[in-house]
SEVEXDREN-767161 format. One line per 5 residues: their letters; for each residue x, y, z of C-alpha. Coordinates in steps of 0.1 Angstrom, whole numbers. Layout:
a	X:Y:Z; ...
end
This chain:
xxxxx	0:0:0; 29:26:6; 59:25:-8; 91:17:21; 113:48:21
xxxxx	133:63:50; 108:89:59; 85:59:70; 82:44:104; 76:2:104
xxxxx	76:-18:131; 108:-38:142; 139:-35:168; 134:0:166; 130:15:202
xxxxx	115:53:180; 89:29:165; 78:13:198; 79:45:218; 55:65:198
xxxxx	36:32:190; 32:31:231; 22:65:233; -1:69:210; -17:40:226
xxxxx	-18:55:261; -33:85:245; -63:65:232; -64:49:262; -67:80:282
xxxxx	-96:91:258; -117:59:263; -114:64:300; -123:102:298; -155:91:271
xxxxx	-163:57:296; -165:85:324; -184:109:304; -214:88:292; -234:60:315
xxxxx	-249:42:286; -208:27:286; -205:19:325; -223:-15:319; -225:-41:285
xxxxx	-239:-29:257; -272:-48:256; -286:-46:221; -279:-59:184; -248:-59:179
xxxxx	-247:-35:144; -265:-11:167; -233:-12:191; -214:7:164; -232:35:160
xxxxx	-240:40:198; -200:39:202; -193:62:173; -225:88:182; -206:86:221
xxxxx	-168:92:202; -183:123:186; -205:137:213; -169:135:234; -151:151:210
xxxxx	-174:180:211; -167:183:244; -135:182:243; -134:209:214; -154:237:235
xxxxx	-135:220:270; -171:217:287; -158:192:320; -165:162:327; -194:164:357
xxxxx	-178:151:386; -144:177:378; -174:207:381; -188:193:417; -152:188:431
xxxx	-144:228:418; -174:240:436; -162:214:466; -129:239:469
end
């Protein structure tokens, strides 16, 4: 699919490769977490047909996206600033 030239990262005994593999995925990580934290319908299984599962996931994705884009906070960070 694309052609092998120095510019390119590929997988292998390179430790650049592996870092930035590693950090992306703590990234995404970090963002499922935030999104899991964000919308109840994903603190329990998903309990309908299973198609419907990937829209209900990608309509969650986007709606946490939004948030993220204009920074509104997650609800429990807003109680615990009007705690202090």
């Amino acid at each position: 699919a694309f052609v092998c030239t120095r510019s390119m990262m590929t997988p292998g005994n390179d430790s650049d490769f592996n870092y930035f593999l590693s950090e992306l995925r703590v990234n995404s990580e970090c963002a499922f977490g935030e999104m899991i934290r964000r919308w109840g319908i994903l603190w329990r299984p998903l309990e309908m047909h299973f198609l419907r599962r990937a829209h209900v996931i990608a309509c969650c994705i986007r709606l946490h996206n939004f948030c993220v884009d204009r920074r509104l906070l997650i609800e429990e960070e807003l109680m615990a600033d009007e705690d202090e």
